[in-house]
C-alpha positions in Angstrom: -59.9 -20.0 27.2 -58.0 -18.0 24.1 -60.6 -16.9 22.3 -58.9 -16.6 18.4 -61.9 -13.8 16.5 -62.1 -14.8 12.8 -59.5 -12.5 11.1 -57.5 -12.6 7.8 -53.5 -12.7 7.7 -51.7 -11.5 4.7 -48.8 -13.7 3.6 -47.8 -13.1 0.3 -50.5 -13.2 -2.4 -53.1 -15.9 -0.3 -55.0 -15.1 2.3 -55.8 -17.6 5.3 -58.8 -17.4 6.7 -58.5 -18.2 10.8 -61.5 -19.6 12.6 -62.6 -20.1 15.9 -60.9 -23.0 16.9 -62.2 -23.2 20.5 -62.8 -26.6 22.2 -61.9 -28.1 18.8 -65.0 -27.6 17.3 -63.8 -27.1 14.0 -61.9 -30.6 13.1 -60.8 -30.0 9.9 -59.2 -26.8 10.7 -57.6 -28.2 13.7 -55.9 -31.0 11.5 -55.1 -28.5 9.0 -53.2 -26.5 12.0 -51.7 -28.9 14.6 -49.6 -26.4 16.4 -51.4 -23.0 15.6 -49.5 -22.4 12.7 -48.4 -23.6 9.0 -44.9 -25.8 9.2 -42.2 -24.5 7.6 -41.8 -25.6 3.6 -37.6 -26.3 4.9 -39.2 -29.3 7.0 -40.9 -31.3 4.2 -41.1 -32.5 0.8 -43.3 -31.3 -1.7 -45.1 -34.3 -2.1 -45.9 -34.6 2.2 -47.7 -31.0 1.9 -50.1 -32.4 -1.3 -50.9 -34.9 1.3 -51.1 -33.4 4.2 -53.0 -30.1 3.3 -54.2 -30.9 -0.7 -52.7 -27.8 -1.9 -50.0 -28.1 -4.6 -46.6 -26.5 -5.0 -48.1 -23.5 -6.9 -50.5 -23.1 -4.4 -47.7 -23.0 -0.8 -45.4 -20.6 -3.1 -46.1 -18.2 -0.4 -44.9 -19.7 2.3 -42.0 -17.9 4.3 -39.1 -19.9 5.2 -37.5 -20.2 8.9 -34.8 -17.2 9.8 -31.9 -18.7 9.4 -30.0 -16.3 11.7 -32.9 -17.4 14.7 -31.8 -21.5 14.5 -28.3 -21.7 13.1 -24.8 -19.9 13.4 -24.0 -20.6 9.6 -21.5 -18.1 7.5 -22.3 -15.8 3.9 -19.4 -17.2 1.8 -20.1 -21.2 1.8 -21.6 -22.8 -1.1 -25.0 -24.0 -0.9 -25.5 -27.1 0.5 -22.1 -26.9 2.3 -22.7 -28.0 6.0 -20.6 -25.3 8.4 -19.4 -26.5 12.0 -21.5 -24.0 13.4 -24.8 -25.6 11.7 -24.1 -29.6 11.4 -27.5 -30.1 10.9 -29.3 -28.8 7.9 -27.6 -26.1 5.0 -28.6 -22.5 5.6 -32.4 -21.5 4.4 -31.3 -19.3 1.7 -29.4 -22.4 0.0 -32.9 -24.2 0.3 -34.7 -21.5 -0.9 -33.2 -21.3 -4.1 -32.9 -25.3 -4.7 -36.7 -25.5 -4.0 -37.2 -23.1 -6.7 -35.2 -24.9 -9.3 -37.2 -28.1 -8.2 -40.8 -26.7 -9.1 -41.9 -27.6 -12.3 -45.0 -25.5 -12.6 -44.9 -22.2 -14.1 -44.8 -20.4 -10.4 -41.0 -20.2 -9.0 -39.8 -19.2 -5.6 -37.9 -16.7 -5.8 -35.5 -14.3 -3.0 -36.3 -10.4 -2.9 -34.6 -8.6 -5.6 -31.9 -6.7 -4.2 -32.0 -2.9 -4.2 -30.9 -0.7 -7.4 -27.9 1.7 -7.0 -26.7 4.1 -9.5 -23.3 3.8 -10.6 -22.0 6.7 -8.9 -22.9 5.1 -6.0 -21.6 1.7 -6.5 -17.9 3.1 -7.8 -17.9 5.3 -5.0 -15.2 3.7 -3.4 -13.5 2.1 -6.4 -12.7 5.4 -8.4 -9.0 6.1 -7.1 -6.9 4.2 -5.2 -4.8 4.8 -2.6 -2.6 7.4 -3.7 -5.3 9.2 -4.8 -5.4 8.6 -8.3 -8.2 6.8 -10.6 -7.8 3.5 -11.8 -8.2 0.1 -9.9 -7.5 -1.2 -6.4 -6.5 -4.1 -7.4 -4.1 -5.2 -5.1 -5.2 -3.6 -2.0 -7.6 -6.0 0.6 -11.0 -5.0 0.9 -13.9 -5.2 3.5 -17.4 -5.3 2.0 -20.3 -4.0 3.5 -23.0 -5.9 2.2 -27.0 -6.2 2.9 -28.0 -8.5 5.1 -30.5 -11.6 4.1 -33.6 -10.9 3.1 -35.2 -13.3 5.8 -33.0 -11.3 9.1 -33.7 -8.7 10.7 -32.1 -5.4 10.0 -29.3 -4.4 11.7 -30.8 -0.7 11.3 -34.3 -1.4 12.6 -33.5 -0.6 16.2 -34.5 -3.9 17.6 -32.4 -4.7 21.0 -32.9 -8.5 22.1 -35.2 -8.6 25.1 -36.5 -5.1 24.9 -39.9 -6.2 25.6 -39.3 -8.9 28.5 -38.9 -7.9 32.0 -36.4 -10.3 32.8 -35.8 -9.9 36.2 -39.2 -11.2 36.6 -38.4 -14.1 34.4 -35.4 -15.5 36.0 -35.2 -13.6 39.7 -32.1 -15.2 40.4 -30.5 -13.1 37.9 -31.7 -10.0 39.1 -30.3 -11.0 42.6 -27.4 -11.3 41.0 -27.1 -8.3 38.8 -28.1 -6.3 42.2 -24.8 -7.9 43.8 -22.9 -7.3 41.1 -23.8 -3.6 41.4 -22.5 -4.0 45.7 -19.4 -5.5 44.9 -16.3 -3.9 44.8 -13.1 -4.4 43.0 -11.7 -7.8 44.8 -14.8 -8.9 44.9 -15.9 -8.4 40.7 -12.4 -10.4 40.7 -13.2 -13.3 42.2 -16.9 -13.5 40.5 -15.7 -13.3 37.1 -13.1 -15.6 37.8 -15.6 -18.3 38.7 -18.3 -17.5 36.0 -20.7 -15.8 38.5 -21.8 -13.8 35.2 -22.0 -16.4 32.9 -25.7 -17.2 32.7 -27.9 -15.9 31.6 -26.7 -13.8 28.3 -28.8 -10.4 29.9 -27.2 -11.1 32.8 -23.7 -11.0 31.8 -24.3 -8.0 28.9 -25.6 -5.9 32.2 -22.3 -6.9 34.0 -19.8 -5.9 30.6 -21.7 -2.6 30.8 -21.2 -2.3 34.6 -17.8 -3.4 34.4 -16.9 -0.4 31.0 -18.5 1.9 32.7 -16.0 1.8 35.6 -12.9 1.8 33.4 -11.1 4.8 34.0 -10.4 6.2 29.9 -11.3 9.5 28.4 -14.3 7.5 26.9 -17.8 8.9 27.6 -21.1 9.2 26.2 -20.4 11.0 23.5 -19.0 8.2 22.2 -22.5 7.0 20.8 -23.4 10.5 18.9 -19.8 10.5 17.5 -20.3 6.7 16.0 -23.6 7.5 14.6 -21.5 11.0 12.7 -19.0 8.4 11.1 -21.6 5.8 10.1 -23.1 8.0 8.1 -20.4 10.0 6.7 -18.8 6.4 5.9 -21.8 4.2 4.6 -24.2 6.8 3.5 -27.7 5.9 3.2 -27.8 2.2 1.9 -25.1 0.9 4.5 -23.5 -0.7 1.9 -19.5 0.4 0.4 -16.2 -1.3 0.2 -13.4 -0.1 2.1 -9.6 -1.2 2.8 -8.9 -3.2 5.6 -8.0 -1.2 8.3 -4.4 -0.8 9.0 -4.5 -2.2 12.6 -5.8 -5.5 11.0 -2.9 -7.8 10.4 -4.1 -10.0 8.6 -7.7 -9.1 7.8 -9.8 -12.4 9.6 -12.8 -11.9 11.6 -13.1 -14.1 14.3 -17.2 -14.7 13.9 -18.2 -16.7 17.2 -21.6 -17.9 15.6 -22.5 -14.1 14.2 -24.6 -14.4 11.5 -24.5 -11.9 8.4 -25.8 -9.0 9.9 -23.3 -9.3 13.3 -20.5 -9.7 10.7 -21.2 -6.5 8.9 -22.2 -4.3 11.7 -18.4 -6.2 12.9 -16.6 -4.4 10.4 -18.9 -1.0 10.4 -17.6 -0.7 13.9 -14.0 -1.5 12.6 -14.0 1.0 10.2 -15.0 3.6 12.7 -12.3 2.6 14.9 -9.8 3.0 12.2 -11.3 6.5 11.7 -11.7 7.9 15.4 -8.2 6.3 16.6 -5.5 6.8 13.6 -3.3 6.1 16.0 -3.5 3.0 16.6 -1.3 1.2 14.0 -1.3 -2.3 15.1 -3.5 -4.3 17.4 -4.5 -7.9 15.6 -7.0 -8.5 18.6 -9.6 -5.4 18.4 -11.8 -7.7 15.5 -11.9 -10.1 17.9 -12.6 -7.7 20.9 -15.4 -6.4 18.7 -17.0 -9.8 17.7 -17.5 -10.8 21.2 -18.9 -7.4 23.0 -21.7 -7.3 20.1 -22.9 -9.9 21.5 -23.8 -8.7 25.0 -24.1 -4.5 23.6 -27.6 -3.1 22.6 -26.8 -1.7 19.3 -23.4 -1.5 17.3 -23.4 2.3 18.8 -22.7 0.7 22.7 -20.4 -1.8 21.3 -18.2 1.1 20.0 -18.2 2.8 23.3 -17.0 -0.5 25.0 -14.2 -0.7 22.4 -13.2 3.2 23.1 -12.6 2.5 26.9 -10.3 0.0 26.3 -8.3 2.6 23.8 -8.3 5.4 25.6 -7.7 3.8 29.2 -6.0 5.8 31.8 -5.5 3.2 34.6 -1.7 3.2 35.5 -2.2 0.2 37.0 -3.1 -1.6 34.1 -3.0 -2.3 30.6 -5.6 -3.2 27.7 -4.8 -3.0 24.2 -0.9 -2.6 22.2 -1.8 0.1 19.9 1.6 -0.1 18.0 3.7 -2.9 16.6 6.9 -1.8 19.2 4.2 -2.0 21.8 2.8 -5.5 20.8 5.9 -7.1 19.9 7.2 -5.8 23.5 4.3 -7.6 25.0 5.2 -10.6 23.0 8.8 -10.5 24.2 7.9 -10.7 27.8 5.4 -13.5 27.3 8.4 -15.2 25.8 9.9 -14.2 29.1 7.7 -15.7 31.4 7.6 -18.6 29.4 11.0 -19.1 29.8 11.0 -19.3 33.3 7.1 -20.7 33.7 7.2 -23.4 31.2 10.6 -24.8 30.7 11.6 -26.9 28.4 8.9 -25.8 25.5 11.8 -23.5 23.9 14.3 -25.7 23.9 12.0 -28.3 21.9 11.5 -25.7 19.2 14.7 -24.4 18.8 16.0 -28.3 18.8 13.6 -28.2 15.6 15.7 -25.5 13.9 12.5 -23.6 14.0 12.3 -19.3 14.6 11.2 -18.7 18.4 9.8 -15.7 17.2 7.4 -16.8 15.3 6.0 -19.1 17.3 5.4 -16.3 20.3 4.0 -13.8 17.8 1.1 -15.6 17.7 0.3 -16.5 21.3 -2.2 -13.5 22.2 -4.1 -14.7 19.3 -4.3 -18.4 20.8 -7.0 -16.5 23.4 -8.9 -14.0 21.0 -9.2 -16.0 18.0 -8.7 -19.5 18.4 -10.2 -20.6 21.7 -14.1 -21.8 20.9 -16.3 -19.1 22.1 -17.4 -20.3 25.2 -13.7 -20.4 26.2 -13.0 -17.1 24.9 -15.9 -15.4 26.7 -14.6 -16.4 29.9 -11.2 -14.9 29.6 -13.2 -11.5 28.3 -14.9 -12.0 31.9 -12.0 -11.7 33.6 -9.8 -9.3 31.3 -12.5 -6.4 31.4 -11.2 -6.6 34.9 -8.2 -7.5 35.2 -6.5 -6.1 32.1 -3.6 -7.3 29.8 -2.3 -9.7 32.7 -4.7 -12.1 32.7 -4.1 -12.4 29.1 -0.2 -13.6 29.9 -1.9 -16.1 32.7 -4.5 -17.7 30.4 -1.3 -18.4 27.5 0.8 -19.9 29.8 -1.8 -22.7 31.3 -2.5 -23.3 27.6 1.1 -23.2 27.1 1.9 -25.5 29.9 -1.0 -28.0 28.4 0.5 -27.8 25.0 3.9 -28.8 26.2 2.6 -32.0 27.9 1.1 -32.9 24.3 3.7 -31.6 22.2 6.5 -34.0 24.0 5.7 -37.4 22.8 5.0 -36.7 19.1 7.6 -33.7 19.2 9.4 -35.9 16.1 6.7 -35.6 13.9 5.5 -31.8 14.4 6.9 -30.1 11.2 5.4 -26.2 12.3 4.8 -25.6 16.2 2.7 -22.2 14.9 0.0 -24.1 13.6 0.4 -27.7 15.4 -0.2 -24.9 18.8 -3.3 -23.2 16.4 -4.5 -26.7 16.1 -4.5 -27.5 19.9 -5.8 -24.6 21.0 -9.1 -24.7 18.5 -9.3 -28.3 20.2 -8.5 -27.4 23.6 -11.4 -28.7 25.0 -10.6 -32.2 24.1 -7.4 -31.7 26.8 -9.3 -29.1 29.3 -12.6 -27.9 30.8 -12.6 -23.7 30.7 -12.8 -23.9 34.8 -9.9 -26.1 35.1 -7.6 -24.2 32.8 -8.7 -21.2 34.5 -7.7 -22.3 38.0 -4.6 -23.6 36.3 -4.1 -19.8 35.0 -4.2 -18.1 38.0 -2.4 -20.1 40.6 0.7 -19.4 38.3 2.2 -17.1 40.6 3.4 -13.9 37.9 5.6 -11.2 39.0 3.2 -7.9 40.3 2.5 -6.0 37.6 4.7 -2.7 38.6 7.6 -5.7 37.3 6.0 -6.6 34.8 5.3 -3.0 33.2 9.4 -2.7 34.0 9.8 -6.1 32.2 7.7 -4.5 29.2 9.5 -1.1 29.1 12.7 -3.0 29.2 12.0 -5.0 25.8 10.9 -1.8 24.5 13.8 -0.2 24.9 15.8 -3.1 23.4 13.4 -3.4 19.8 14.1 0.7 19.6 17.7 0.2 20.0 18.2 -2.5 17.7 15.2 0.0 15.4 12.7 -2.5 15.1 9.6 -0.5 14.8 7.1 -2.7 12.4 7.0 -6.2 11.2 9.6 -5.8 8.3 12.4 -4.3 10.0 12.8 -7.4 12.1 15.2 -9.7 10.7 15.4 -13.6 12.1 18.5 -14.4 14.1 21.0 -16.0 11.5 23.4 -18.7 12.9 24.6 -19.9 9.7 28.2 -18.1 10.2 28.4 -19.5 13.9 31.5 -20.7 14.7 32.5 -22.2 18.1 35.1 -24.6 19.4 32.6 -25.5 22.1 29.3 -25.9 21.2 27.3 -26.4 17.6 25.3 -24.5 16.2 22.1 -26.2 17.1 23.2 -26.6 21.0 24.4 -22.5 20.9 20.3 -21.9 19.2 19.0 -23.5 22.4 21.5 -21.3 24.6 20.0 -18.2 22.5 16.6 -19.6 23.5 17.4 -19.2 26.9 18.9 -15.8 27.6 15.9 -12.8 28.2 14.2 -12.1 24.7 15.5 -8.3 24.5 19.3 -9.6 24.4 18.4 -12.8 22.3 17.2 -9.8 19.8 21.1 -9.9 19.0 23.7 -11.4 17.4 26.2 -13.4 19.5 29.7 -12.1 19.6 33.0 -13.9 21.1 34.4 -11.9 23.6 37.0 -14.5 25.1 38.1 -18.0 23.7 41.4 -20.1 25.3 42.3 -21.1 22.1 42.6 -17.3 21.5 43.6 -15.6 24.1 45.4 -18.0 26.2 44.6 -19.6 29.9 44.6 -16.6 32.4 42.0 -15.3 34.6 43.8 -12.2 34.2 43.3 -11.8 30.2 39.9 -13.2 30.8 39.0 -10.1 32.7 40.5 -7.8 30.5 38.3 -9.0 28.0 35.1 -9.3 29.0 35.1 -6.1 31.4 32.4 -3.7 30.5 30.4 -6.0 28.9 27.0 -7.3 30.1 25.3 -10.0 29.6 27.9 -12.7 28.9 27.2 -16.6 28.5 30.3 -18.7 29.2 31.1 -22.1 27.3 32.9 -24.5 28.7 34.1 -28.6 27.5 35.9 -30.6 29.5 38.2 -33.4 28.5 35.6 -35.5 28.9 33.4 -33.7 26.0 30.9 -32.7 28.8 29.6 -28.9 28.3 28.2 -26.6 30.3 28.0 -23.1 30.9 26.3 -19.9 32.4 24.3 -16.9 31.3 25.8 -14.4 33.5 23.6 -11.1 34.0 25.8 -8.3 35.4 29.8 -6.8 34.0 32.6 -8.6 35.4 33.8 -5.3 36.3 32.1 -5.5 40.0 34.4 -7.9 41.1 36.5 -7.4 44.1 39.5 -6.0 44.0 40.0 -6.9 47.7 40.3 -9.8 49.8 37.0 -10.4 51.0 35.0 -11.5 47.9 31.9 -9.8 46.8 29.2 -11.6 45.1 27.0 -9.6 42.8 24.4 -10.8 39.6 20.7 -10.8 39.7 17.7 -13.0 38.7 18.3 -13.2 35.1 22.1 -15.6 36.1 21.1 -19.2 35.5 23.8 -22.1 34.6 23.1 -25.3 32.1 24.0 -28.1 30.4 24.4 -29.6 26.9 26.2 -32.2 26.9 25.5 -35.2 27.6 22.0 -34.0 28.1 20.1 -30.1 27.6 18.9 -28.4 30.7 18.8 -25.2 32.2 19.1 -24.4 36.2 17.1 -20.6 37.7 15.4 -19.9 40.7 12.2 -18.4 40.0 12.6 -14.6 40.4 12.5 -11.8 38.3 15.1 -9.1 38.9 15.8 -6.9 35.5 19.8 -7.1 34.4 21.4 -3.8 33.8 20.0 -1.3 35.8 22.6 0.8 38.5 22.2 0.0 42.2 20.4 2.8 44.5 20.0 1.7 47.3 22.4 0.8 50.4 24.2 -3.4 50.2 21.5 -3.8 53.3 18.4 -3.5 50.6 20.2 -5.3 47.4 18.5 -8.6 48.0 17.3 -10.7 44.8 13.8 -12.3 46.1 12.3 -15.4 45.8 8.5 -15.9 44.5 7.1 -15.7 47.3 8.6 -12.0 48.6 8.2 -10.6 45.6 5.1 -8.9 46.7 6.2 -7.8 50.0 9.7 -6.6 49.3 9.8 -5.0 46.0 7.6 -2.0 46.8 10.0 0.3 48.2 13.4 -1.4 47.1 14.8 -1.0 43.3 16.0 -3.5 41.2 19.9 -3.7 41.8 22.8 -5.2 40.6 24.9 -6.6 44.0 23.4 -9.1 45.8 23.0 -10.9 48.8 21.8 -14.0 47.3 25.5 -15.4 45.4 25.6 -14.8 41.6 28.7 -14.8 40.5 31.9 -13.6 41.9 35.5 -13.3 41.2 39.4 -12.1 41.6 42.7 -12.3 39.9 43.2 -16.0 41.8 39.5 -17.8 41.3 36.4 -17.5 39.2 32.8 -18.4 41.5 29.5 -18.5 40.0 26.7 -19.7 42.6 27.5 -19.7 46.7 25.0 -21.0 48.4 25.3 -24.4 49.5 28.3 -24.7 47.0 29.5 -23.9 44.0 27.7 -24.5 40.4 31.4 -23.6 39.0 34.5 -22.9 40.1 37.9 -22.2 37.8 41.4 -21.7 38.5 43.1 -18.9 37.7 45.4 -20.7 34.9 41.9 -21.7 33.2 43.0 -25.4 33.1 40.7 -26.8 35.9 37.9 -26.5 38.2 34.9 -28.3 39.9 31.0 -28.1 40.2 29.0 -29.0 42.7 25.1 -29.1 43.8 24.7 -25.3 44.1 20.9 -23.9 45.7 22.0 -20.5 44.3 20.3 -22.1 40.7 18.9 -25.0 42.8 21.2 -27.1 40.4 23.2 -30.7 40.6 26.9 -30.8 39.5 27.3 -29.4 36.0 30.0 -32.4 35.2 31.6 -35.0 36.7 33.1 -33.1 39.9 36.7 -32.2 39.5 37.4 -31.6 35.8 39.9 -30.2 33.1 39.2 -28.1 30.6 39.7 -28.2 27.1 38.3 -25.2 25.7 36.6 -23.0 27.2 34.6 -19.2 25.6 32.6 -16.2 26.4 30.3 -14.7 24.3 28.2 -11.2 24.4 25.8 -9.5 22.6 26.3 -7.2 19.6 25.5 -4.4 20.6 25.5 -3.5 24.5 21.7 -2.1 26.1 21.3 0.3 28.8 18.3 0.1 30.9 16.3 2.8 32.2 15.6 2.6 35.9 12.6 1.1 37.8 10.3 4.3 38.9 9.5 4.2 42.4 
């Protein structure tokens, strides 16, 4: 039996006396008690304590209300009595706390702890110059506030770590059988555990498995990391933790993702921000560390082991793989070959939005921000799983299943969806109304993505194509303007969805006509002349029965043969479509990278399917002939597919041809068999690219 010795607790200015409440031999103190200890002022009225305990308002003034931060996620800047998502049930304690003290009538008033007197030297500290270094205001310039935490939460400078005084393995033994395997496992095996939530539960479990997992990223990050945050926290905040700073510059917007932190997470948030922006000044541009930051606080000891996390994903080394964009060029790269994979992954999704007359671009510049910002937390923590692992390609795998469930609720209210950037926002916040975190998973990674030594080509690639056309920050890019289109073929809406689908680094251009029969006349001949030495080229044709079609053809009409035998060349990136009567677009699912010079004997030049991508492309180069039939061509005849037939075929006077079901694009007939032609144009880009080579 607990003995309880007759002591007194202080709480405020009363004193309580506790007796010996063994066996119950004391009634009236155990109705006084019920459950060992006074209830919380929060859970009652005023007038159930008078009856309940005979003591008076004046007389319970002492009381302490419930932590806030211990029973609900709720955030600083709500009004009181405003009821967040996070806490649906009751308004924070500190909105409570001051109601209840305009509600007492007597002369004793509850009152919060007075906050703590600066000088103002201190307070102006920050405010005295701006940013050019001169005194006056900041007004103008977005500012983070580092504020004191509630009076009724812990400090976020007292040292306490959650669970430092619980042996958990003794607790929940399961867990610690599982931590042990985690330590056992190796690579392939750490894959397939995150990917099915071995970590998941509980919370000690999975903040022993981040720091497992950061540990064995290969970066220049060590422990040194801790000493060096500690150096800027105090050379930033100085002794009261409390200043105003600028947002940092790798901050787009300035938003937090909070994830149910309460005040103190959210400050010690953007301390640890503020130190990044200090230790790496080179990163410029990287929308996703807040969010990085928000979630690894909540499985890191201190803010100090949070920052250490956060450096090993900067300063990674891993050839293999890729963590954060540090850079605008870099992140919109990344962005370009989501848009990429997209394309070929979830078809049809672009062509919806550039229907709607609506910028491509800015629908795509969002979409690593769908994951780490506005997927609910229990989604988001799941991808982090996985990503500490895997890297940045999980990241394109987890936007394209939410991409691909987007798409199949976007379709049948398409009509009424007036921005896809926020209508997407919107679904994605709500995603679990369309998807369990398991099942989009799954749906993630059976998408079978190119290996990531094509992908990293893919990226470079797009690179290359922003620095040539000198798009280096968010202002220099300029919106693709069709207004001045002019076309005897197709409109300007129908040549938008053509745009749409051509590779992202040549849809950075302008579309220029290169060939037109009204122009130039019908020959084959003068068709050549002018469209040799450029690459890529779409081709537009109408028949005479208004049906249009064309094909976006990847390589310079320059390869053909200039002998008998014909020679088929192209790679990947060819596909053929429709517009009229009805929109659609015709690829095999392979990525081969236009534009880059052939190395390797005819025997090698093979474009691959899917399913030999992994097998075949490790010791061949991408290449421009093929074996598999692009597009071919002499002075006599135009081809463009060969296997299984023809997807077009033209004449050399330009006045007829035919299409047929062609397995080169695994496409039907393009229009009604034999046809004539009415009009028919080539276009190119405005300004040519050369690509760099695939390292071996």
């Amino acid at each position: 039996m607990l003995q309880v010795t007759s002591n007194v607790a202080h709480f405020g200015s009363t004193n309580v006396n506790l007796l010996n409440v063994e066996g119950g031999r004391n009634a009236q103190f155990a109705d006084r008690t019920n459950c060992g200890r006074l209830r919380s002022r929060s859970l009652y009225s005023s007038d159930e304590a008078k009856r309940s305990t005979g003591e008076t308002d004046k007389d319970r003034s002492h009381i302490r209300p419930r932590s806030r931060s211990f029973y609900a996620c709720d955030t600083d800047d709500e009004e009181p009595g405003h009821f967040s998502r996070c806490n649906a049930i009751r308004p924070r304690a500190r909105s409570l706390h001051r109601e209840d003290g305009k509600r007492n009538t007597g002369e004793t008033r509850i009152t919060a702890k007075p906050p703590i007197k600066r000088t103002k030297g201190n307070s102006n500290k920050w405010a005295s110059k701006d940013l050019a270094g001169n005194k006056g205001s900041l007004k103008g310039v977005p500012m983070m506030t580092i504020s004191e935490v509630d009076n009724w939460e812990i400090s976020s400078s007292s040292g306490m770590k959650y669970g430092q005084y619980v042996d958990w393995e003794k607790i929940d033994p399961d867990a610690a059988t599982r931590y042990r395997k985690i330590l056992s496992s190796g690579r392939y095996e750490l894959k397939a555990m995150g990917r099915t939530g071995f970590w998941s539960t509980p919370h000690t479990l999975r903040a022993k498995a981040y720091q497992h997992i950061i540990h064995n990223i290969e970066s220049n990050s060590s422990n040194a990391d801790a000493d060096a945050y500690h150096g800027l926290v105090g050379k930033l905040f100085g002794e009261f933790q409390t200043s105003t700073h600028p947002f940092p510059k790798f901050m787009e917007d300035g938003e937090i993702p909070r994830y149910c932190l309460n005040k103190a997470g959210l400050n010690s948030v953007k301390r640890i921000l503020i130190c990044i922006n200090q230790h790496f000044p080179d990163v410029t541009f990287c929308p996703i560390l807040s969010a990085l930051v928000s979630l690894l606080l909540h499985f890191s000891e201190d803010e100090a082991q949070c920052f250490h996390g956060i450096c090993s994903l900067v300063t990674y080394t891993d050839s293999k793989k890729r963590y954060i964009d540090q850079t605008f060029l870099t992140s919109r790269a990344s962005c370009m070959t989501f848009g990429d994979l997209a394309n070929k992954y979830c078809r049809g999704i672009r062509k919806l939005i550039a229907s709607s007359r609506q910028n491509l671009f800015e629908f795509y510049s969002d979409w690593i921000m769908w994951i780490f910002a506005d997927l609910p937390f229990t989604y988001a923590i799941r991808v982090l799983d996985v990503y500490l692992l895997e890297g940045y390609k999980v990241l394109y795998r987890v936007a394209l299943a939410l991409l691909s469930l987007y798409k199949v609720s976007v379709s049948s209210r398409v009509a009424h969806v007036d921005d896809f950037k926020q209508d997407i926002k919107s679904f994605v916040q709500n995603v679990a109304r369309h998807s369990t975190i398991d099942a989009l998973l799954q749906t993630a990674f059976k998408i079978q993505l190119p290996t990531r030594k094509e992908l990293t080509y893919l990226f470079n690639a797009n690179k290359h194509a922003l620095i040539h056309k000198d798009i280096r920050n968010k202002s220099s890019y300029q919106a693709m303007d069709f207004r001045n289109f002019s076309s005897s073929v197709v409109t300007e809406t129908e040549m938008r969805v053509v745009w749409a689908w051509i590779p992202e680094r040549f849809a950075l251009f302008s579309p220029v006509q290169l060939f037109s029969t009204n122009t130039h006349g019908r020959s084959l001949s003068l068709f050549y002349s002018n469209v040799e030495g450029h690459d890529p080229t779409v081709l537009l044709l109408k028949t005479t029965d208004e049906e249009i079609c064309g094909a976006f053809l990847s390589s310079d009409w320059a390869h053909k043969s200039d002998e008998k035998e014909f020679k088929f060349f192209g790679t990947g990136e060819c596909f053929v479509f429709t517009l009229r009567p009805g929109m659609e677009r015709y690829q095999r699912t392979v990525l081969q990278i236009s534009g880059v010079p052939d190395k390797s004997d005819s025997s090698q030049n093979q474009t691959l399917t899917a399913a030999s991508l992994d097998q075949r492309y490790k010791s061949s180069s991408f290449c421009t002939l093929s074996a598999v039939k692009f597009m071919a061509g002499d002075d006599e005849t135009l081809f463009i597919g060969g296997d299984g037939g023809h997807a077009l075929y033209l004449q050399a006077d330009l006045k007829a041809g035919y299409s047929e079901r062609c397995d080169t694009f695994e496409s039907p007939p393009l229009c009604r068999g034999c046809f004539k032609i009415q009009s028919l144009e080539v276009w190119g880009i405005q300004h040519s690219l050369s690509v760099l080579p695939l390292s071996p």
